[in-house]
C-alpha angles and dihedrals in degrees: 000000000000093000088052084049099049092048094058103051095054085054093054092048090049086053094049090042096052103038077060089049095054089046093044084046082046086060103037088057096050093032112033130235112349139162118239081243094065099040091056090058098070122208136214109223109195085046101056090038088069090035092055095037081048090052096045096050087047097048083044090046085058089059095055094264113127143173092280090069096054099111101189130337129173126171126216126206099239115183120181115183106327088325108109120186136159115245122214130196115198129188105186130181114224125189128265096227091069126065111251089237091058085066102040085050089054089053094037088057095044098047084051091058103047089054098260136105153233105250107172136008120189122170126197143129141234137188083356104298121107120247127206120183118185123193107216121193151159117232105322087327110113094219094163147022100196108186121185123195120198119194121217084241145319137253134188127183129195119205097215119206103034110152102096100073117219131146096281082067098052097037080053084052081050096064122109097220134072101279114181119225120231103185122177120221124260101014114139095252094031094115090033092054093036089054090046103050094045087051083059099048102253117133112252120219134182112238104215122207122244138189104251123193119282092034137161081049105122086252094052094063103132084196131225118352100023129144115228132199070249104063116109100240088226086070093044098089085043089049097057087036094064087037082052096045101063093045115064133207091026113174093168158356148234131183132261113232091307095156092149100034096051086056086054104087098187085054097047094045092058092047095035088054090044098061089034082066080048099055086235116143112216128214123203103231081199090229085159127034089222098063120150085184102099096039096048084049090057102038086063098056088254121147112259162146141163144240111272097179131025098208108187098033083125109033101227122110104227089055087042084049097047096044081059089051092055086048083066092045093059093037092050095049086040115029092243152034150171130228133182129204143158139259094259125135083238102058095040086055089052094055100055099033084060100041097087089042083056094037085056099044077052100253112155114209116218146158120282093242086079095057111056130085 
């Protein structure tokens, strides 16, 4: 009887044992190598592949890439076996100012904590800019293709004085490429340029008038809506609220001639924490060497950057085409790099005639917005 017993038992045990054994072999075969450990610890799939993408968007937040710079992402049902997931494809723009590595080590680390890995890694680069793709799984279960894409560098141009309407400014709303608007207050096509730009995807600013040196000479007249050394700084927030209210959709500013009133600190602090109230970022058009303007914006906390390039100051095409070319320069020894120009025919045929010449050398170009800091 105890041998009968004991048999059984041991027979029992060898059925268990090996019913485990079909449904482990099962898994393996959907999943990949795993340790009885992890399989049984069951995971849920669709669950840990939000988790990871989640993961992922937060750790590249940290380094300064947001959801601006997603440049496409869909996601496909995938199912394998009784496994179901959810799988995401993400093309992400990272900035030229960081290695590449620095962003594949960050991913890699975080994949790794939140129980996934790394699957597959290929480098490359096309068009100039370099290109990371990085396989993420669980297990043997592909969840992600993260591809980052890193320009050479990045250029915006703003186009100052818009507001009077004219071919050169359609033939500007025409391009192909992010322009940014510079529209001065009270001109008789502000609000319609401003509409139309917006509608085309190019980032709309308000250019505010600024006392520049030699005023108040007939040629020195910043025009309508400008803030003088004059102006009691009681009237200055009235004043860039009536410039605001005729353009519509303004993210930012940059300064109208203004060359004596940006070296004035007392004057730039009041304007500069005005528009900070406002959410609006400012750019120093440099109209004076001597400029406190950038600095002061920074030193508020205020989103900000600076021109780097004026690229019309002489109306000839070959001098407008070479001052892009410095732009590149810039942007190619720095990552980045602003340029202004005007609303010329000129200046508009230069443009395009030097996109695809940036675009080869890898430049991105892009709107201010994601410039400034």
């Amino acid at each position: 009887m105890t041998d009968k017993y004991r048999f059984l038992k041991i027979t029992m045990v060898i059925a268990i044992l090996g019913l485990l054994f079909a449904c482990f072999w099962v898994d393996y075969q959907q999943m990949g190598r795993v340790t009885l450990f992890d399989w049984l610890k069951r995971i849920d799939y669709e669950a840990k592949a939000k988790e990871i993408d989640s993961a992922i968007d937060k750790g590249l937040a940290e380094l300064g890439v947001g959801r601006k710079d997603i440049i496409e992402k869909y996601s496909k049902k995938e199912k394998k076996g009784k496994i179901e997931w959810t799988h995401t494809t993400k093309r992400v723009r990272v900035s030229p100012k960081e290695p590449l590595e620095k962003y594949e080590k960050a991913v890699t680390q975080i994949v790794k904590r939140k129980g996934g890995r790394i699957v597959k890694v290929k480098k490359g680069e096309i068009k100039g800019k370099k290109i990371l793709s990085m396989k993420i799984g669980i297990r043997k279960i592909p969840i992600q293709r993260l591809i980052l894409e890193q320009p050479k560098a990045r250029v915006a141009i703003i186009i100052d004085d818009l507001g009077m309407g004219g071919r050169a400014t359609k033939e500007l709303l025409a391009i192909d490429r992010p322009l940014n608007f510079s529209i001065l207050p009270f001109l008789p096509h502000s609000k319609d340029i401003a509409s139309k730009a917006k509608k085309k995807g190019f980032l709309v600013m308000l250019h505010l008038p600024m006392e520049p040196k030699g005023y108040p000479a007939r040629d020195k007249d910043p025009g309508k809506g400008a803030i003088l050394m004059s102006t009691p700084r009681r009237e200055i927030a009235k004043i860039i609220a009536r410039d605001l209210s005729g353009i519509p959709y303004v993210q930012g500013v940059n300064n109208h001639t203004g060359s004596r009133l940006t070296e004035d600190k007392e004057m730039m602090n009041l304007i500069l924490k005005e528009l900070k109230k406002r959410n609006l970022f400012f750019i120093d058009s440099k109209t004076s060497d001597e400029s406190v303007a950038y600095r002061e914006a920074k030193r508020l906390g205020l989103k900000c950057g600076e021109r780097n390039v004026f690229l019309d100051n002489e109306i000839d095409l070959d001098y407008i085409k070479g001052q892009i070319r410095l732009l590149a320069k810039i942007a190619l020894n720095e990552g980045e790099a602003i340029g202004i120009g005007h609303a010329h025919s000129l200046t508009v045929q230069a443009i395009k005639e030097t996109i695809p010449e940036l675009e080869n050398q890898g430049i991105e170009f892009v709107l201010v917005s994601e410039l400034v800091e």
